[in-house]
C-alpha positions in Angstrom: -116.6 -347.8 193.8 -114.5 -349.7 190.8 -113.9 -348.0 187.8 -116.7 -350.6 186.0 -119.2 -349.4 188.1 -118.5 -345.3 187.7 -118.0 -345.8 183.8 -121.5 -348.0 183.4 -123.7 -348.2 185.9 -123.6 -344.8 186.1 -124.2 -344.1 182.4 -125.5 -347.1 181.2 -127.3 -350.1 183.0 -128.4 -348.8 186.5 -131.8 -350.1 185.8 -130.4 -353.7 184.7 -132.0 -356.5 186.7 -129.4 -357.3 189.6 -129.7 -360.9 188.2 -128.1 -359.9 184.9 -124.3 -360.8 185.3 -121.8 -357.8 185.6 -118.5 -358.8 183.2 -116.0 -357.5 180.5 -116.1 -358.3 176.7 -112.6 -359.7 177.4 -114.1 -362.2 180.3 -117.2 -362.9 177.7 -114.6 -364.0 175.1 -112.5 -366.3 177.1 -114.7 -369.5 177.4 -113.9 -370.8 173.7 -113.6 -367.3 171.9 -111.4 -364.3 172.0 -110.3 -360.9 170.8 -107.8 -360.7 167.3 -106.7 -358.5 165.7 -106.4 -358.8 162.0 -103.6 -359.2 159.5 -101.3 -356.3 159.6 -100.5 -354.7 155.9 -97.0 -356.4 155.9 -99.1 -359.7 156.0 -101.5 -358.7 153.0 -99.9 -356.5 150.3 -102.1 -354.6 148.0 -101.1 -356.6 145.4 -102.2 -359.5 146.8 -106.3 -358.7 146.7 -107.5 -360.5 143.4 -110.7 -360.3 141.3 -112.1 -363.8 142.4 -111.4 -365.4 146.0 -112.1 -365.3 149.6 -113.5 -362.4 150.7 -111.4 -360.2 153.4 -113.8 -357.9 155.4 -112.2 -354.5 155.2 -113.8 -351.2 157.8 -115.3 -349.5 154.9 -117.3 -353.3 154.5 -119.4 -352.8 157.6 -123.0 -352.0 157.6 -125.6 -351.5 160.5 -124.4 -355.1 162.2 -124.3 -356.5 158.7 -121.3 -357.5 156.6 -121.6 -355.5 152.9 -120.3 -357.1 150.1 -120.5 -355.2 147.1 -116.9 -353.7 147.1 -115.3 -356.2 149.1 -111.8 -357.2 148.5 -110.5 -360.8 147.6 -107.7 -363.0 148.5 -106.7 -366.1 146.9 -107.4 -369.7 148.9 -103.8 -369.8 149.2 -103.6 -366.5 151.2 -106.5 -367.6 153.1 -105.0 -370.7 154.2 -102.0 -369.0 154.9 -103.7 -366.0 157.5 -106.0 -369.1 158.8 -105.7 -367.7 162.2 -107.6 -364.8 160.9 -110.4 -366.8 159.1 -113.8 -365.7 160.2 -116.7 -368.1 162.1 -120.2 -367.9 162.4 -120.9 -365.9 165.2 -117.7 -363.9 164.8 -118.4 -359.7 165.7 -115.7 -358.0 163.4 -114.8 -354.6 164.5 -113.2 -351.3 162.6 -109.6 -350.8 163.9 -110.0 -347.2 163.5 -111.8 -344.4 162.0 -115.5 -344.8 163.4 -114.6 -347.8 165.6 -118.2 -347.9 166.9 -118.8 -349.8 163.4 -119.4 -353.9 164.0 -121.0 -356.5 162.4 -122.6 -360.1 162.9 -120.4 -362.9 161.0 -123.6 -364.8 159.4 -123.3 -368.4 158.1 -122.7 -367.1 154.4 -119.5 -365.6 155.9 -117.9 -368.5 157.4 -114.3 -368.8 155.9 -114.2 -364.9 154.9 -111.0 -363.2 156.5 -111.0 -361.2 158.8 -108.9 -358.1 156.6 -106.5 -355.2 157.8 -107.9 -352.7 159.6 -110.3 -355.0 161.4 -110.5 -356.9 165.3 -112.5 -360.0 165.0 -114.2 -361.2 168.5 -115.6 -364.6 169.1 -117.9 -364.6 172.0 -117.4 -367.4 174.4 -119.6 -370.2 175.5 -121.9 -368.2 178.4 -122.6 -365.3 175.2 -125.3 -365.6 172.4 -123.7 -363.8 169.4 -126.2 -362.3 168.5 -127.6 -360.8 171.8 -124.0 -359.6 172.0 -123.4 -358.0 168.9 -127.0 -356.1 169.5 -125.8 -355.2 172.6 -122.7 -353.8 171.5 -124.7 -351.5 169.4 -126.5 -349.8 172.8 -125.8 -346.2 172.4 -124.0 -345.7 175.6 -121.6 -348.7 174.9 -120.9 -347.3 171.4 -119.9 -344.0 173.5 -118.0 -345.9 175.9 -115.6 -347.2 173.0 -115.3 -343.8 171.4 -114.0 -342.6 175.2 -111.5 -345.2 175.4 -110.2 -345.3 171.5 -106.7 -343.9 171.3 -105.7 -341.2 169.0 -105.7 -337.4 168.9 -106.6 -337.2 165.6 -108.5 -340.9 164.2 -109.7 -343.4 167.3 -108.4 -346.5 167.5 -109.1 -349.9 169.2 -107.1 -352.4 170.2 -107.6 -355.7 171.5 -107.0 -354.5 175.2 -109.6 -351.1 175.0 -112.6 -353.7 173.3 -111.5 -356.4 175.9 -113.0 -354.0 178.7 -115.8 -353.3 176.9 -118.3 -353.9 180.3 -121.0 -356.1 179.6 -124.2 -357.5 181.6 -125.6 -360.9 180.8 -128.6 -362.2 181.3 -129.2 -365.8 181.5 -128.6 -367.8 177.9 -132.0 -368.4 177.1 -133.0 -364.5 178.4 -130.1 -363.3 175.4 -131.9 -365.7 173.1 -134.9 -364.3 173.5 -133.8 -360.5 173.1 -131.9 -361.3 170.4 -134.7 -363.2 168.6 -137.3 -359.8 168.8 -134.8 -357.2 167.7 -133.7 -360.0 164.8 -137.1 -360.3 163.6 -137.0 -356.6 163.0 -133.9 -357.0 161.0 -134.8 -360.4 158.9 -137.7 -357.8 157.8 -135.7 -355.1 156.7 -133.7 -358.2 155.0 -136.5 -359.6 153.2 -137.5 -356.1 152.1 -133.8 -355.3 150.8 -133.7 -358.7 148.9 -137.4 -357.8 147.1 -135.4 -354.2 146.3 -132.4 -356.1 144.7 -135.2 -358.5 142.5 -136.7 -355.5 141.5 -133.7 -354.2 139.6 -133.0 -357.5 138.4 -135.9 -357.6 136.4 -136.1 -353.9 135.5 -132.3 -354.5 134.3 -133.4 -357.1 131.8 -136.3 -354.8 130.5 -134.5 -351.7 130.6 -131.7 -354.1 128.2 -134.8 -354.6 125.7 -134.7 -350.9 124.9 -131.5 -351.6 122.8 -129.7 -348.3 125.0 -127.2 -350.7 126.3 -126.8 -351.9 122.5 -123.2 -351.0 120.8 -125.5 -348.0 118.3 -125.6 -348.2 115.0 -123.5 -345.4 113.3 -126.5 -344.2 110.8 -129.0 -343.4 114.0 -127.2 -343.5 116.8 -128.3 -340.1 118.9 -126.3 -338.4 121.8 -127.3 -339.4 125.1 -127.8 -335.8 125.5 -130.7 -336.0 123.9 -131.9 -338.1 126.8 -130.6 -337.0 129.5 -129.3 -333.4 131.2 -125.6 -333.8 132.9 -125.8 -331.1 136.2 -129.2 -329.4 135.3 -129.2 -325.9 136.2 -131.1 -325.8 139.5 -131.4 -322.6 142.0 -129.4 -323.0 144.8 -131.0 -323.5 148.2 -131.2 -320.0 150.0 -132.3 -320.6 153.2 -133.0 -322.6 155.5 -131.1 -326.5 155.7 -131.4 -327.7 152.2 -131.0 -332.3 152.0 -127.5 -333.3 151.9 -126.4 -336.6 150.3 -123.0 -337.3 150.9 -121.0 -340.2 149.1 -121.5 -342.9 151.4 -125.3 -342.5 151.0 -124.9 -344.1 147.7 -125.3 -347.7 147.0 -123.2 -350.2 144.9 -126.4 -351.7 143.4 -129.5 -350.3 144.6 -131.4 -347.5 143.2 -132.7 -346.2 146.7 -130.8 -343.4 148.9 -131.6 -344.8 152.6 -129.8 -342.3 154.4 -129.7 -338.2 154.3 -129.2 -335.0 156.5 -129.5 -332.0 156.4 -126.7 -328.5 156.8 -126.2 -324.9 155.2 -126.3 -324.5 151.7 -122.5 -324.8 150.4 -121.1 -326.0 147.3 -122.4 -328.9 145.7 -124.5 -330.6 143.0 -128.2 -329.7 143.0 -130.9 -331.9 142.2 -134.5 -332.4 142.8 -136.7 -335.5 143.2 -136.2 -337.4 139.8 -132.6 -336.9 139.2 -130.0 -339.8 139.7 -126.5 -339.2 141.4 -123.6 -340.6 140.1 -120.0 -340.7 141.6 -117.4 -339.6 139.0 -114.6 -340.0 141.2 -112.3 -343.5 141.5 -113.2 -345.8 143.5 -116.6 -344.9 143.6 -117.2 -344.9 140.2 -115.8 -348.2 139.2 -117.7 -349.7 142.4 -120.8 -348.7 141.2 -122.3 -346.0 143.5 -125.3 -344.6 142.3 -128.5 -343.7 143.5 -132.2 -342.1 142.3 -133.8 -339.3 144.5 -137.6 -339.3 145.4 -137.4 -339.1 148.9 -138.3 -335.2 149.0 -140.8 -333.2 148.5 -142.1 -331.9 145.0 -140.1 -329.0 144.3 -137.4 -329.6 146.9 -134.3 -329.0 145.8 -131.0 -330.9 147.9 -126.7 -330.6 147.4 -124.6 -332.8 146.7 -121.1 -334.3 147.3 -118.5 -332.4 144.5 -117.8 -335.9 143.2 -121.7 -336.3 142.1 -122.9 -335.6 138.4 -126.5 -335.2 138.8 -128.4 -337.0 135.8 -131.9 -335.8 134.6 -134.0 -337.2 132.1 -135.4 -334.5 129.6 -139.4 -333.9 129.3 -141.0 -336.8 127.8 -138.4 -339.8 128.9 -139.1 -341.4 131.7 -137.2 -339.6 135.0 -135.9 -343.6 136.0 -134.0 -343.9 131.9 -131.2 -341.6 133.8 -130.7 -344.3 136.4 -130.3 -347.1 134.3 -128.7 -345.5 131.9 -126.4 -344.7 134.9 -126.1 -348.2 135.5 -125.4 -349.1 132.2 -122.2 -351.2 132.3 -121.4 -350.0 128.4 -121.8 -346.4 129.9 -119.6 -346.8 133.0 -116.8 -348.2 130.9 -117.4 -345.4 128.8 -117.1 -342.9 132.3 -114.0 -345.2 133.7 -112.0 -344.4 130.3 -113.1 -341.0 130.3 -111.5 -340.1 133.8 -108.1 -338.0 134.1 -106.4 -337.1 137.1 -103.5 -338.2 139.5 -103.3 -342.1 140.4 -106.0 -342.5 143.3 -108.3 -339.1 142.6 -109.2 -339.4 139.2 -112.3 -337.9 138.0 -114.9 -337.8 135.1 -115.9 -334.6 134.3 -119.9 -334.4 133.2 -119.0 -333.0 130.0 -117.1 -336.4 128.8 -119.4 -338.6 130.3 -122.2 -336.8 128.1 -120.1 -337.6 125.1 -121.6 -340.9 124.3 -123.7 -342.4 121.5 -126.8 -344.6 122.2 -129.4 -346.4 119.8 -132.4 -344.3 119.1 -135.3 -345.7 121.3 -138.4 -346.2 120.6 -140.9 -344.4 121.8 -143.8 -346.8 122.4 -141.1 -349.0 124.0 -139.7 -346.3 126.5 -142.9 -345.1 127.8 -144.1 -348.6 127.9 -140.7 -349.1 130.2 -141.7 -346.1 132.2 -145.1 -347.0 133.1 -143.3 -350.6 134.5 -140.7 -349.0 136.2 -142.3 -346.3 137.6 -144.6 -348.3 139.8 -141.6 -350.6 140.8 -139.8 -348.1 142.1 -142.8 -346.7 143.9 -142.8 -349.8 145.5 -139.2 -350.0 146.3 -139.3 -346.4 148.1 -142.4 -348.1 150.3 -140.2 -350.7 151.2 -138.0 -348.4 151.8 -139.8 -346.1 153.5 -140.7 -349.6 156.1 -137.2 -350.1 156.6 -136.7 -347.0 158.0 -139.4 -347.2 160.5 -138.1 -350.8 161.6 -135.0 -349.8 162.0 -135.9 -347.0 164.4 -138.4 -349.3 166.1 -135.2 -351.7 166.2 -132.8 -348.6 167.7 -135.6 -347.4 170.2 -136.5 -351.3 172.0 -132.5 -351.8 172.1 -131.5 -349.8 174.9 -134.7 -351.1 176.4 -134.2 -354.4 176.6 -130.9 -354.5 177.6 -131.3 -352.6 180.0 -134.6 -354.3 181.2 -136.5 -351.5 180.8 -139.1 -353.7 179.0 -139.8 -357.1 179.3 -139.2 -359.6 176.6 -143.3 -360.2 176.2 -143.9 -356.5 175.5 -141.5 -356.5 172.9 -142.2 -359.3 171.2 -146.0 -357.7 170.9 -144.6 -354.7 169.6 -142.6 -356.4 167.0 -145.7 -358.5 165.9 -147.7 -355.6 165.4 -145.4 -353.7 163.4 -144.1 -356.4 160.5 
């Protein structure tokens, strides 16, 4: 038996149709595409990433088969021109080099042009593939395992163009990929439509929240401490027993209020904070890239931990719990923060005491609770949508393996999907 068929049929596709193609990743790539690797670091110096330019799609830029671009670095046109080789296409998968190397994404229209950055393997799916059947079916849970058996390293995996060329793979015909790819992208151009409705949301509430005259430069004679507004680290009880919510750093968005991901472990050190409360980073980069985030996804009374590099923000009785957020948004504030942090190059921190020494205008108080009534049900909204995206996405992660595996039939799915968005 060859190596393919003990490494995959065994684990992964034994109840593929025997009309479904048997292949490599590396033999899916050769028709027009291929596997490359991106620019090495003595290509792209870190003084060459500028504040305006072409994007260049870094590991730490990849979502759930989506490209994030809310901290992504930039290159000037004249870089770009000169790593053309590296230049991304629609259709493109980009990898992570290393670290969690199961991490890929889809290169959508938008992207076309972006670089593929350091740290990153681009591949571009050949004729016989759809790309984005492919890049769903890279995301099967037995071929993420596969690469994470093959990555190379004793202490951080990594790929190289070789390991993902072997990547086996099992094509159906062209139209058949089209189809699959069509019902689990339906599920995901939902939780898309819901995220852009999210980011509209705090648009607007940004613009009203600036009508409270907070994000004003105060007047000297009745200016008040934003102390009076807002607790920095309210004393909570600890978490005793049991497995108390854990929110970790990357759980925070760079410009959405909503926390979509959490676990659970042992109560350690940490932060506490209840439903209410927003998390700040205080620690560079995170803080300068904007990671924040509001908790109500618990229950009343719940209390959760931390990261070490969160100050927990609270609104005082009588304020509106959602003030801390924007406040925490507040680019006047975060400037405030940014100068405020000490610390060695690369690990500097704010410390909650100096980020609570800060003056705002007095609000008023028709105005704020007017502001709170709006915002409240917003955001209510917003964890709803929120709340949906979640369920398509496990809806998504359950008819994957499924239908590449032709476990279900296209028709059923498409049912499925159709009944739940």
């Amino acid at each position: 038996m060859s190596s393919w068929e003990v490494s995959v049929a065994d684990l992964l596709l034994a109840e593929a149709p025997l009309e479904w193609r048997r292949t490599s990743l590396a033999a899916v790539c050769s028709d027009g595409g291929g596997i490359q690797t991106g620019p090495f670091g003595s290509q792209l110096h870190a003084s060459d990433y500028v504040a305006e330019g072409i994007p260049s799609v870094m590991p730490q830029d990849l979502g759930e088969n989506v490209i994030r671009d809310g901290e992504i670095a930039r290159i000037t046109p004249e870089d770009a021109r000169r790593l053309s080789k590296y230049q991304l296409r629609k259709g493109d998968i980009i990898y992570s080099r290393r670290g969690d190397v199961t991490r890929r994404a889809l290169v959508r229209a938008k992207q076309e042009g972006w670089l593929c950055g350091t740290g990153c393997l681009r591949v571009r799916p050949g004729a016989a593939a759809n790309s984005l059947f492919l890049s769903y079916y890279l995301g099967h849970p037995e071929v993420r395992t596969w690469i994470v058996r093959h990555a190379v390293g004793a202490t951080m995996p990594n790929l190289n163009t070789q390991i993902l060329g072997g990547v086996p793979v099992v094509l159906p015909e062209l139209d058949d990929q089209r189809r699959i790819a069509a019902v689990l992208g339906a599920l995901d151009d939902k939780i898309a439509v819901n995220e852009r409705i999210a980011i509209t949301y705090e648009q607007l509430l940004q613009c009203r929240y600036a009508e409270l005259g907070l994000a004003d430069e105060p007047d000297p004679d009745t200016a008040v401490s934003i102390t009076e507004i807002v607790v920095f680290n309210p004393k909570v009880v600890k978490p005793s027993t049991g497995e108390p919510v854990y929110v970790d750093m990357a759980a925070l968005q760079t410009s959405l209020a909503t926390i979509p991901s959490w676990t659970r472990r042992a109560p350690k050190s940490g932060p506490k904070f209840m439903n209410g409360d927003t998390l700040l980073a205080r620690i560079t980069p995170c803080l300068e890239n904007g990671k924040t985030g509001y908790v109500d996804f618990m229950e009343d009374g719940e209390v959760g931990l931390g990261s070490t590099e969160f100050i927990v923000m609270r609104s005082r009785p009588g304020v509106p719990s959602e003030i801390s957020y924007f406040l925490a948004r507040d680019s006047r504030f975060r400037e405030h923060a940014i100068r405020s942090m000490v610390g060695t190059s690369g690990r500097q921190r704010v410390s909650a005491a100096d980020a609570g020494n800060y003056q705002v205008n007095q609000p008023d108080v028709e105005a704020l609770d007017a502001f709170g009534e709006e915002v409240s049900a917003a955001f209510a909204h917003m964890k709803s949508l929120q709340a949906e995206n979640r369920t398509l996405a496990a809806l998504r992660d359950t008819l994957l393996p499924q239908l590449m595996s032709g476990r279900i039939r296209v028709k059923d799915a498409e049912k499925i999907v159709e009944d739940a968005t």
